[in-house]
MMTF fields as JSON, N, C-alpha, C and O atoms, coordinates in Angstrom:
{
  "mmtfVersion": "1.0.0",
  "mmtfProducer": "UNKNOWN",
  "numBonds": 243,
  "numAtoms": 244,
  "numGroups": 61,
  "numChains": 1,
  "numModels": 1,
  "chainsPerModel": [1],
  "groupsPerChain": [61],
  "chainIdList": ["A"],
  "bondAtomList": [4, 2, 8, 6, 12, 10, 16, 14, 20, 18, 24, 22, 28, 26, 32, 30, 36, 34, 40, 38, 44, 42, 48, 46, 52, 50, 56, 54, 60, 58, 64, 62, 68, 66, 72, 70, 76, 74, 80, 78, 84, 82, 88, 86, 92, 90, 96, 94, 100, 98, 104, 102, 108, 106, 112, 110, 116, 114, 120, 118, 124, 122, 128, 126, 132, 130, 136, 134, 140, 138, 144, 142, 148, 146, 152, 150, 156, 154, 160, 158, 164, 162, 168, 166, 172, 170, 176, 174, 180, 178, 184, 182, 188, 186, 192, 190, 196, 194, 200, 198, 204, 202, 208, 206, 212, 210, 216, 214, 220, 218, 224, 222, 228, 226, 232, 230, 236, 234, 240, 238],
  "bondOrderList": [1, 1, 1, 1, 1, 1, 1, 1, 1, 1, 1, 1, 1, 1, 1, 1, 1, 1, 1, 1, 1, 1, 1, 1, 1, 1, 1, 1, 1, 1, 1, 1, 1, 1, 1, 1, 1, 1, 1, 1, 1, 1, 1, 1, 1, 1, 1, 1, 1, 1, 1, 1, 1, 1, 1, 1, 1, 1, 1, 1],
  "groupList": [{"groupName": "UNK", "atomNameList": ["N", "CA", "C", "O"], "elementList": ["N", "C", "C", "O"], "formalChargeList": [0, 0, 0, 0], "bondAtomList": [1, 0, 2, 1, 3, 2], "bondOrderList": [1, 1, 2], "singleLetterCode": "X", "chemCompType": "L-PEPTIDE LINKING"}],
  "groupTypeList": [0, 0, 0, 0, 0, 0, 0, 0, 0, 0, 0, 0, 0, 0, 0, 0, 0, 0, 0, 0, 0, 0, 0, 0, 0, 0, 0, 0, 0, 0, 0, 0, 0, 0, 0, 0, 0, 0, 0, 0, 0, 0, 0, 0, 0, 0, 0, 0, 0, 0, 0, 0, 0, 0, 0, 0, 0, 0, 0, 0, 0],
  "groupIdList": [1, 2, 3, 4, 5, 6, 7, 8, 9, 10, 11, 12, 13, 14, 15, 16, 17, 18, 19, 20, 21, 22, 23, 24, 25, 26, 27, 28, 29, 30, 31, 32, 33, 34, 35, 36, 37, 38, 39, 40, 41, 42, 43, 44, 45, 46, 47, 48, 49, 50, 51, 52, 53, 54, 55, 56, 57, 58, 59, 60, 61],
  "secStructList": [7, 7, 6, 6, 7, 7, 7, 7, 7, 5, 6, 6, 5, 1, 1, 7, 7, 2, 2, 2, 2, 2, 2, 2, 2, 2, 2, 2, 2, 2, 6, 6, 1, 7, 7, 7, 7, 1, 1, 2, 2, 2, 2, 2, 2, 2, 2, 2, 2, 1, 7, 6, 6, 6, 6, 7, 4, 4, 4, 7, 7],
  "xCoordList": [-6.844, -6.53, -6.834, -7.885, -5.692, -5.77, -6.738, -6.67, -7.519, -7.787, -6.955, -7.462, -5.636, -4.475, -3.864, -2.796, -3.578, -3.241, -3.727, -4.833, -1.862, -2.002, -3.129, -3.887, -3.315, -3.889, -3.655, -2.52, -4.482, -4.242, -3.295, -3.679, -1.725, -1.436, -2.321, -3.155, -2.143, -2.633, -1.916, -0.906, -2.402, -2.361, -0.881, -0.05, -0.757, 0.924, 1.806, 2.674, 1.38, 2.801, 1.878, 0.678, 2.451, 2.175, 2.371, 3.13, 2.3, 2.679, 3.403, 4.598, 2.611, 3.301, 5.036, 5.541, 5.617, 7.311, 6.968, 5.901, 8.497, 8.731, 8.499, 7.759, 9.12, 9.045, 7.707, 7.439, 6.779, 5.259, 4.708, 3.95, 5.032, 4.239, 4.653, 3.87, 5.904, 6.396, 5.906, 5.433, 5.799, 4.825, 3.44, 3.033, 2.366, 1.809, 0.698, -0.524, 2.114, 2.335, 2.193, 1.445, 3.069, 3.452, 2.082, 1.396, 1.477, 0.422, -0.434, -1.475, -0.549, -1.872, -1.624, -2.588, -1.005, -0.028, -0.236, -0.389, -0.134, -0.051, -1.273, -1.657, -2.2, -3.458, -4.239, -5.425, -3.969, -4.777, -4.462, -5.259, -2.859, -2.552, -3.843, -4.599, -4.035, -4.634, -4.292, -3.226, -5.008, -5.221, -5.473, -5.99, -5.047, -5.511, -6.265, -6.182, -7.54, -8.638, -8.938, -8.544, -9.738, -9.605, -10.956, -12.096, -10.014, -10.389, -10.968, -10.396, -11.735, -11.786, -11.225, -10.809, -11.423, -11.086, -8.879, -8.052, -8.928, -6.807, -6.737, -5.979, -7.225, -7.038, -7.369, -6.514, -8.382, -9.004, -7.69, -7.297, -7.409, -6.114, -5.627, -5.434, -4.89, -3.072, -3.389, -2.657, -4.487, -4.531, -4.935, -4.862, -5.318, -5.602, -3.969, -3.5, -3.445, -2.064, -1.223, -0.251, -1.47, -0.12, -1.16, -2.076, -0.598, -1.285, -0.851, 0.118, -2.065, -2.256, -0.697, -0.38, 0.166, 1.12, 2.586, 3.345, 2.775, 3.685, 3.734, 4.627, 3.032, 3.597, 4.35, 5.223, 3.838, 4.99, 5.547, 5.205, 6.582, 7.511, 7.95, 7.967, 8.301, 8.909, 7.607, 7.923, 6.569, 5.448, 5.133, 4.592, 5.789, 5.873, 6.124, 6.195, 6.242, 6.644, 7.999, 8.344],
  "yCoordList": [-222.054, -220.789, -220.883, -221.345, -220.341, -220.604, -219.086, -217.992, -219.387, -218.12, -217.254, -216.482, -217.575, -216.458, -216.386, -216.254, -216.354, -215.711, -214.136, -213.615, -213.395, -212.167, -211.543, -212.275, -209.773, -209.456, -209.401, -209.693, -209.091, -209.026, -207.385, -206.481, -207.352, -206.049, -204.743, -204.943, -203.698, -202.525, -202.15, -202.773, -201.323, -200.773, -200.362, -200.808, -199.46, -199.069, -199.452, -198.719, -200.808, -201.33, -202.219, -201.946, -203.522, -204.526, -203.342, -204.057, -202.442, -202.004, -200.88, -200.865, -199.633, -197.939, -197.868, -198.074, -197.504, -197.136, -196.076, -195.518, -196.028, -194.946, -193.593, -192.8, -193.225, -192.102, -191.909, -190.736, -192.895, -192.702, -192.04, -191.079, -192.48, -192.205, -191.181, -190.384, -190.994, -189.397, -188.546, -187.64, -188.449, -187.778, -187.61, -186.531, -188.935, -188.565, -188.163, -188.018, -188.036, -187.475, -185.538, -184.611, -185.703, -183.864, -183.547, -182.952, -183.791, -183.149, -183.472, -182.851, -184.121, -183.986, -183.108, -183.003, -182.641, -181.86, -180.224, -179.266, -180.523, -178.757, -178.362, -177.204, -179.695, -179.167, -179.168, -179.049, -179.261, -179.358, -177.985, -177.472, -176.981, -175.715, -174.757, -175.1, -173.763, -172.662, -171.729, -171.178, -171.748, -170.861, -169.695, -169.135, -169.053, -167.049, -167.096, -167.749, -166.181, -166.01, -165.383, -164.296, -166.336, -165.78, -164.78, -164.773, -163.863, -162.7, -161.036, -160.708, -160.676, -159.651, -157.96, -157.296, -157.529, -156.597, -156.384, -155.562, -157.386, -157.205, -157.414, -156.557, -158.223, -158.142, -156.68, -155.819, -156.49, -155.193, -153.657, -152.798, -153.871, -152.876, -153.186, -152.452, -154.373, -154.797, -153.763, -152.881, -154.164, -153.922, -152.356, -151.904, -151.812, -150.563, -149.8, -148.856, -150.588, -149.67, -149.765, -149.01, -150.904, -150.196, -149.507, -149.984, -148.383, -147.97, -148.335, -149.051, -147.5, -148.369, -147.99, -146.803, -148.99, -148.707, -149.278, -150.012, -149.006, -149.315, -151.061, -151.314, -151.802, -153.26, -153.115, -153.905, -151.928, -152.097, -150.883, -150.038, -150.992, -149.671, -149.449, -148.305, -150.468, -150.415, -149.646, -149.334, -149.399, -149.129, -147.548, -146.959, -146.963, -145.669, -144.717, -145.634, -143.966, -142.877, -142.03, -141.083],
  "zCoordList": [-100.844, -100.213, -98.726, -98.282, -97.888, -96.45, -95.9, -96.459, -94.796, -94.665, -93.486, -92.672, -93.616, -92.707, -94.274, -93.676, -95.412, -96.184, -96.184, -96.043, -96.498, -96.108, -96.92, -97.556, -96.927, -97.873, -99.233, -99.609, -100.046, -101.626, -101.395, -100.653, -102.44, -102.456, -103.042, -103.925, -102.624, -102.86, -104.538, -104.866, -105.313, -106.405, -106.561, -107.353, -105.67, -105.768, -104.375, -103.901, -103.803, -103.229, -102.666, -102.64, -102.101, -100.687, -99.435, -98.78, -98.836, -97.837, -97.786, -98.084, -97.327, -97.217, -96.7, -95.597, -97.963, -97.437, -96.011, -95.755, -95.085, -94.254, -94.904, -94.322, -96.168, -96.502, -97.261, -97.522, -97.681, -97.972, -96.823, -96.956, -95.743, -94.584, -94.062, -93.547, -94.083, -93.554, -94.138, -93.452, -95.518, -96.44, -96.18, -95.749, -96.482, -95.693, -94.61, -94.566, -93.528, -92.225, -92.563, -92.254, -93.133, -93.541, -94.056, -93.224, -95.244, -95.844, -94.742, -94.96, -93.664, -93.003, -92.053, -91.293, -91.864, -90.935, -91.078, -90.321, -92.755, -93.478, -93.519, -93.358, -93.825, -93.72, -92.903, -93.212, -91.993, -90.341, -89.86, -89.074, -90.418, -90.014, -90.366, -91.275, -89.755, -89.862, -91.35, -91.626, -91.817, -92.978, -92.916, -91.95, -94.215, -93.721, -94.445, -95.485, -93.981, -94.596, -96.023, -96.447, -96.67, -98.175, -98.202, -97.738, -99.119, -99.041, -97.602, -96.563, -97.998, -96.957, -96.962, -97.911, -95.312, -95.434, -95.606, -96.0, -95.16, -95.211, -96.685, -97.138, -97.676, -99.309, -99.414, -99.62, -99.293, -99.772, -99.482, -100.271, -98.234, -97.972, -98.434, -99.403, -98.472, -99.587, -101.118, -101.568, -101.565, -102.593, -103.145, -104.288, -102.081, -102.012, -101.936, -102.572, -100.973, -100.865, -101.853, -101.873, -103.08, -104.249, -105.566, -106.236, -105.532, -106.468, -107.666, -107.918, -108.868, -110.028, -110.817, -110.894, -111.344, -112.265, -111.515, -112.148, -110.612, -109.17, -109.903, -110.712, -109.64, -110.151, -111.725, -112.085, -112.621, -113.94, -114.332, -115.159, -113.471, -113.531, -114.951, -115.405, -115.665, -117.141, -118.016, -119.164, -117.712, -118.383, -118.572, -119.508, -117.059, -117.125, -118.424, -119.242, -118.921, -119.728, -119.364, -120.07]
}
């Protein structure tokens, strides 16, 4: 064994496709974006403003 022999391949390929990497590219991307805050006072309004029954109209009488 020479020691400039390349590396041993990886599990799922010798070497990341373009579209592996565009990929990802994207998920590091989406998750580096700003997130809305979980929970709080804006949940607390949303949920205040539909009142109770309004999500199952078929339920009415």
């Amino acid at each position: 064994m020479d020691d400039d022999s390349p590396a041993p391949p990886t599990p799922d390929g010798p070497e990341e496709t373009p579209v592996q990497r565009a990929l990802r590219l994207k998920t590091a991307a989406l998750e580096a974006r700003a997130k809305p805050p979980r929970g709080g006072r804006f949940q607390r309004e949303q949920a205040a403003r539909i009142t109770t029954g309004k999500s199952r109209p078929w339920m009415s009488r």
